[in-house]
N, C-alpha and C positions, 0 to 999 in steps of 0.2 A: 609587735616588737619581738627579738629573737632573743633569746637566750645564753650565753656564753657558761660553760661549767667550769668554776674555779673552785681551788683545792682549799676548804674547811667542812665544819662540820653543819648539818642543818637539824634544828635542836628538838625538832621534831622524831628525827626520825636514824638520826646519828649518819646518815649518808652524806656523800658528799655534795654541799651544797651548790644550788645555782643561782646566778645572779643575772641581773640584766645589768647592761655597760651603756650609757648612752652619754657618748661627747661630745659638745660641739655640734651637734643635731645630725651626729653618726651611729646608728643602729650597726654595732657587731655581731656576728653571727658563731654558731657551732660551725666546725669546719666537717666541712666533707667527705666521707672515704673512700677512696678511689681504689679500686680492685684489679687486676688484668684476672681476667680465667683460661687458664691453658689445660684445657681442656677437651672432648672430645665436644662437638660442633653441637648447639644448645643445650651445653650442661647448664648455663645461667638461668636457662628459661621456668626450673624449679625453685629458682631463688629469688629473683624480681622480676616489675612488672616491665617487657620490652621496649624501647622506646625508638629511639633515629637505628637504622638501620640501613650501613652502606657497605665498605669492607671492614666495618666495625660496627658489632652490633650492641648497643645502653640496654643495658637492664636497672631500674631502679627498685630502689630499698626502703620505705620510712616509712619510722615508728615514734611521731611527738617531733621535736627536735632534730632525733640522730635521721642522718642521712647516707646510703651507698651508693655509690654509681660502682656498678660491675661492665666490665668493657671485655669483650670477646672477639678474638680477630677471626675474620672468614678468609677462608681459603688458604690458609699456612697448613702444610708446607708446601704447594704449589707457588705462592708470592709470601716474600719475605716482608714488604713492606706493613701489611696491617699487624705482622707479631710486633714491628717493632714500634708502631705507632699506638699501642695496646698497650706494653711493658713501660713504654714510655710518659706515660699519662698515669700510672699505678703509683700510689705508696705501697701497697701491700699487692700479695700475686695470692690465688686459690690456683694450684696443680695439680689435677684428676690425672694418674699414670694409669693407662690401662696394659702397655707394654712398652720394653725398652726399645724405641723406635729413633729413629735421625732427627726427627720431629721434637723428639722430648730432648736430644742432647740438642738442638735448638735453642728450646725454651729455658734449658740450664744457663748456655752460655749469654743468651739475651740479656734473663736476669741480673748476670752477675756482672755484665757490661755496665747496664742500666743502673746498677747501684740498689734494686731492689729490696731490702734488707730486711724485711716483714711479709710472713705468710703464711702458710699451710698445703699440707700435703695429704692427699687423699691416694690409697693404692688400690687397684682392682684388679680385675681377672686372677686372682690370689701372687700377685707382686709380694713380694716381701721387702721389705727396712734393708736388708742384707744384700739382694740384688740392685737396691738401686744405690745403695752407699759408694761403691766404686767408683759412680758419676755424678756426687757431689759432695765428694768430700775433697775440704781445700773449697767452697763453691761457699756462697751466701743460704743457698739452699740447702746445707748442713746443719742451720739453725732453722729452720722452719719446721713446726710441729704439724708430727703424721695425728692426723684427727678421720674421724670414722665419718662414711658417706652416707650422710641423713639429712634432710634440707631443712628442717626444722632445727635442728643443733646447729649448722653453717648460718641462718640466716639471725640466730640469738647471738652466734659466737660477733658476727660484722658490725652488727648493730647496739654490741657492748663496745668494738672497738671503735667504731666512732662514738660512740657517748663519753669514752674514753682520752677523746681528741681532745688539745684547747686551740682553738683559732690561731693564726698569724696575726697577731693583732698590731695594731704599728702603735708605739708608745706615745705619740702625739699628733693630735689631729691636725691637719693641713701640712705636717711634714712629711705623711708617706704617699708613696707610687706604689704604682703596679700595673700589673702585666696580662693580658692574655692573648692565646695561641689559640688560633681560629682552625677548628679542624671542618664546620661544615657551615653553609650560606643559602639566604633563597630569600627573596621579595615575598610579603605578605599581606595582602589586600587590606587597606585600613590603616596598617604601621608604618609599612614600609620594609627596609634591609635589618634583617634578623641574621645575627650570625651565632653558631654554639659553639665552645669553648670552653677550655680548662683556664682558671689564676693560676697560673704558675709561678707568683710572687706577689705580696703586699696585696694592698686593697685596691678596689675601683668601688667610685661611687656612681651613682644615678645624678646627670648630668655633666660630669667630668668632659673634658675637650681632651679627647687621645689622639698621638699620634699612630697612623696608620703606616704600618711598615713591612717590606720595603719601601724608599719614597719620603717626600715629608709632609704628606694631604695630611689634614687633621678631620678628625668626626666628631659629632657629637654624642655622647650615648644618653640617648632618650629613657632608657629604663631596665631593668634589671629581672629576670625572673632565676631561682632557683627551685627545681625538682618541681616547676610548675607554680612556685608562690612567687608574688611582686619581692623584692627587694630591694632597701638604700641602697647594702653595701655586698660587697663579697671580697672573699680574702682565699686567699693562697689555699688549692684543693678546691675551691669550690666548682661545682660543673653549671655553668651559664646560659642562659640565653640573653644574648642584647639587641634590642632594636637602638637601632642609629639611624643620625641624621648626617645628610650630607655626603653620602655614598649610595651608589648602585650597585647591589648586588653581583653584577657580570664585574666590577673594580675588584672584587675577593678573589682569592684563594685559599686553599687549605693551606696552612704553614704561615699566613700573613700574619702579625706581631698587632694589638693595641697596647698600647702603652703609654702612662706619663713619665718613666723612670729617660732620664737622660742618655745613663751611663747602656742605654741597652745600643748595640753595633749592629751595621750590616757589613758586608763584603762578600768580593764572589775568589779572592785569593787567601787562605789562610797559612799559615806557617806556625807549627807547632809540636809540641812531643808525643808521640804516637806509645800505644802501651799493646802491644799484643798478644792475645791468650795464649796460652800453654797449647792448646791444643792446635791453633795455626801453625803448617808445616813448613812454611817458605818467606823470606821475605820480602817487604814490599819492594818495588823495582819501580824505577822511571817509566813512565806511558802505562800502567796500571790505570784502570779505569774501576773507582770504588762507589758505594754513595754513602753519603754525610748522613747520618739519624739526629737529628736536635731537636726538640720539643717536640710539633707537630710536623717538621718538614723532613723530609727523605729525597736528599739533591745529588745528582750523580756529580762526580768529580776525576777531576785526572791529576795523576800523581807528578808532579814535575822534578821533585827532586828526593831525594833521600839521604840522608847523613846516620849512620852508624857508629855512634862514639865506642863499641867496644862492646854492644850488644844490638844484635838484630831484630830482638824484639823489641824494642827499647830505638827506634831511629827516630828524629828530629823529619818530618814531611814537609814539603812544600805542596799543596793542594789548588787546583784552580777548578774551581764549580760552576756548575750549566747557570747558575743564578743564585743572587744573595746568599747567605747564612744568615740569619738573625739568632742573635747569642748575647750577653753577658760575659764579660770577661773573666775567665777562671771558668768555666762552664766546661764541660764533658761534655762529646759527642760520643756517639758508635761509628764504628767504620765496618762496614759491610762489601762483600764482594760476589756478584750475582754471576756470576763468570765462571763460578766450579761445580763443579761435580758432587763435592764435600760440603763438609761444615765451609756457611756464608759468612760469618762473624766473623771478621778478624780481631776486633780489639776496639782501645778509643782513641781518643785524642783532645790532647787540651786545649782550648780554643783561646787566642792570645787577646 
């Protein structure tokens, strides 16, 4: 049985106490903390233990309960798509600066796309506070604390902040859904179709019937492991493994959707309000070919139309994509442009 930390006292010890929550024959869990490291390429490998390793490489964290998953994208700034499938999957970001590079004003503007809003900043090659403040001030990375490079202090600091976490926990049993964003897949002698993933909303349990999306095949999920332990349930943050039934492994994709939530859309045409960075120099244009960032997917698109009410950062897009978007309405994408020279980031877009 897992554990959930809620806020009183425990009379022992005057710390905040823990309790176990059990509903309806639903085991809630400590929620999990998801990290990006932008960083120089295995900075994570002093802080967890490695794990799947593709254009994104897991390192894991756990001490009792608290749990990190640290996600490190390879190959940026050659390919854009693993930063922002890294930033993407993060509650919180660790940024090792070792010089002011196109790389790091990258990683600035990813962040502050992504909504990142928790993190930490480590300087080296003798950087100072002063030189990088010009490129992230006004930035989300304005608020993240410059902390000292030592992996024993970073991996107590992680491991307070998820002890620190309380679960998504859904207020009533058999009223909530949830969601997860299939980033990697493979057949496993014995199981069957194992897929790994982030919840990026509400709970899944062990045996739930999800719909598989795009599409409307349904699965079943056979079983649940976190950070390698069996689990009921998992909740929003959690990093997963599921075996399922009722699919073949070569039927996945990266970026494919489980989910019981109704209200979750697909579509390959979207239309909606575009928001682009300060530092983007030009604006979007008709026959522009960009790609979509959502969850776990990165879809090329072309621009069809544009509307500028009175500011060109600020245009209303019409967008038609190589295939699906799976989103939530109200949801934030990135909009990226692989096409230049310059900073790729243009900006986001709200998804109708």
């Amino acid at each position: 049985m897992r554990m959930v930390r809620r806020t009183g006292d425990d009379s022992r010890t005057g710390a905040p106490a823990k309790s176990l929550i059990l509903c309806h024959r639903i085991i809630y869990t400590m929620a999990n903390l998801n990290v990006a490291v932008l960083a120089p390429p295995g900075y994570a490998k002093k802080l967890g233990k490695p794990g799947t390793t593709t254009d994104l490489i897991f390192y894991n964290l756990k001490q009792g309960e608290d749990t990190v998953t640290l996600i490190e994208p390879v190959r940026h700034p050659e390919r854009l798509a693993p930063l922002f499938y890294a930033v993407s999957m993060a509650t919180e970001a660790l940024v090792v600066i070792d010089g002011i590079t196109p790389a790091f004003g990258e990683w600035v503007v990813m962040l502050q796309c992504a909504g990142v809003t928790e993190g930490c900043i480590i300087l080296r090659n003798y950087i100072t506070p002063d030189q990088i403040a010009p490129f992230i001030t006004g930035t989300l990375l304005e608020t993240y604390d410059i902390v000292e490079d030592d992996a024993i202090t970073l991996r107590e600091r992680l491991l307070s902040r998820a002890a620190g976490m309380e679960a998504d926990l859904p207020a009533v049993s058999g009223q909530s859904v949830g969601t997860v964003c299939v980033d990697h897949h493979f057949p496993v002698k014995g199981i069957g179709t194992v897929v790994l993933g982030s919840v990026v909303e509400g709970v899944i349990r062990r045996h739930d019937t999800l719909r598989l999306l795009p599409g409307e095949r349904t699965v079943q999920l056979r079983s649940i492991q976190k950070h390698d332990d069996d689990a009921d349930a998992a909740v929003a943050g959690d990093r997963v493994g599921l075996a399922l039934k009722q699919i073949s492994a070569d039927d996945l994709d990266r970026g494919f959707v489980l989910t019981t939530n109704d209200k979750i859309k697909y579509a390959t045409s979207i239309e909606g309000h575009a928001d682009l960075v300060a530092w983007w120099k030009s604006p979007l244009r008709e026959g522009m070919v960009l790609h979509v960032g959502h969850w776990m997917q990165f879809i090329p698109a072309r621009v069809e139309a544009v509307t500028e009410p009175g500011d060109w950062r600020k245009p209303v897009i019409r967008l038609a994509l190589e295939k699906e978007i799976i989103y939530l309405p109200g949801d934030t994408a990135v909009l990226t442009c692989l096409d230049t020279s310059g900073l790729r980031i243009a900006g986001t877009i709200k998804l109708p």
